[in-house]
Every structure is written in structure tokens, then in C-alpha cells.
N, C-alpha and C positions, 0 to 999 in steps of 0.2 A: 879286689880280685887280682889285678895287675903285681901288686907285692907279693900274695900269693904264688902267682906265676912266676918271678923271678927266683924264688926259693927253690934251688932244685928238690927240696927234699919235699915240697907242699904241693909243688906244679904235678906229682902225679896222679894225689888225689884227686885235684880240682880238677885237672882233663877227665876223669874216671867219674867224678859227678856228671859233669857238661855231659859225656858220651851216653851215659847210661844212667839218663834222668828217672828213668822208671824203676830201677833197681833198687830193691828194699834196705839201703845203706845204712851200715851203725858206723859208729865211732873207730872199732875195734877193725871192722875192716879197713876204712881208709886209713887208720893209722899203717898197716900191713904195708899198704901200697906204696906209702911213706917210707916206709922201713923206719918204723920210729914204734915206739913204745905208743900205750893208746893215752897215758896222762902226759907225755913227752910231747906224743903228736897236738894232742886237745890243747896244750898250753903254746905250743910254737904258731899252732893256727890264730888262735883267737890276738896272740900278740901280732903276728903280722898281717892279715887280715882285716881285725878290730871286730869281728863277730867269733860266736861259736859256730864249730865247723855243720851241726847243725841247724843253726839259724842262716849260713850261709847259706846251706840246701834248700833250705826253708824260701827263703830269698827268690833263689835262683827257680826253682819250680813256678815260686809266684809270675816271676818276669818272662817264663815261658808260657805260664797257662794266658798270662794277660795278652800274649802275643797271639795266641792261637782264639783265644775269644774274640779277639779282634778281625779277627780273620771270616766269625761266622760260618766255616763250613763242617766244623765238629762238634756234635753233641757237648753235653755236660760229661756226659759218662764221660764220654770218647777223651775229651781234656783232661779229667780226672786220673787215667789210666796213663796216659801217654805223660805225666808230669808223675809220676808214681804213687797214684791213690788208688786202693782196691775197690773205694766207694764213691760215686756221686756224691754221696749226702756228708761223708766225710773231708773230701774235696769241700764242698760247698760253704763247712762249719770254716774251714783252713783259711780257704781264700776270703771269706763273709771278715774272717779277722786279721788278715794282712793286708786286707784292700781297703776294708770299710765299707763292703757292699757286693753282696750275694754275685755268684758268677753271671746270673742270667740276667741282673740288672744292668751289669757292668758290660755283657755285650749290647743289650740293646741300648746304653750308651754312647757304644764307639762309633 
């Protein structure tokens, strides 16, 4: 993320994910924010970076919901929404496969 950020032309997408984690994000729009083409943006991201720009979001969602599971005071919805999922149960498939373990195991875990 930090090489990201150094990139003036990547730093505006990646504050634009961070900011507005729940917004249904393609390729095409952060390239915009970029001001870069969307095969120009996807290939500058992934080389400086080392992910695609949506496995970083992908990521990044993960590392907020596992923060906010940890927390115990929000639903599954409630995580699911607020990291940009329209469903529980598709939150749940996401995170069950980035984590290795369903959200609601994973809080009563922590």
C-alpha cells in the first residue's frame, strides 16, 4: 500500500477505496480517479502495489471487517454493508475464503 501511496497518480484511487469502502467500485472507475486509462491504471497498480487493484480492495475490506468483528458490536449484516457487501451470506462466502473461517467463528474467536 505504502508504494501505492507514493505514486501520485495511484494515491488517489487508494484514498478513494480507504474512504469509501462500501462503494460498489470497478476497475474503470478508479482508473478515472487516476486519470489513467483502465488497462494503463490495472497494469501500474498491480506493478507497484504487487496485487490486482481488486484483490487489493478485496484485501483491504477483509482487514476492516476483521477489525470490526473483533470489536463484537456489529451484526454480520451490519459488517457486511459497512465493508461494501449488499449480502450477509455473500460477505460471509468472501470472508469464509479470505480468512479461512466463517465471520461468526472468526468473532467468537477474538
Amino acid at each position: 500500500m505504502l508504494r501505492g501511496l507514493a505514486d501520485a497518480r495511484l494515491a488517489p484511487a487508494i484514498r478513494q477505496m480507504h474512504r469509501h469502502l462500501s462503494r460498489p467500485w470497478t476497475v474503470a472507475q478508479l482508473a478515472k480517479s487516476a486519470a489513467l486509462s483502465r488497462s494503463a491504471f490495472f497494469d501500474r497498480f498491480s506493478h507497484t502495489v504487487g496485487l490486482a487493484p481488486m484483490e487489493y480492495l478485496l484485501g483491504w475490506r477483509m482487514a476492516v471487517a476483521r477489525g470490526l468483528l473483533c470489536g463484537r458490536e456489529l451484526s454480520i449484516h451490519e459488517v457486511a454493508e459497512r465493508v461494501g457487501y449488499s449480502s450477509a451470506s455473500t460477505f460471509t462466502t468472501a470472508f469464509s475464503r479470505h480468512v479461512g473461517q466463517s465471520p461468526g467463528r472468526y468473532a467468537r474467536a477474538s
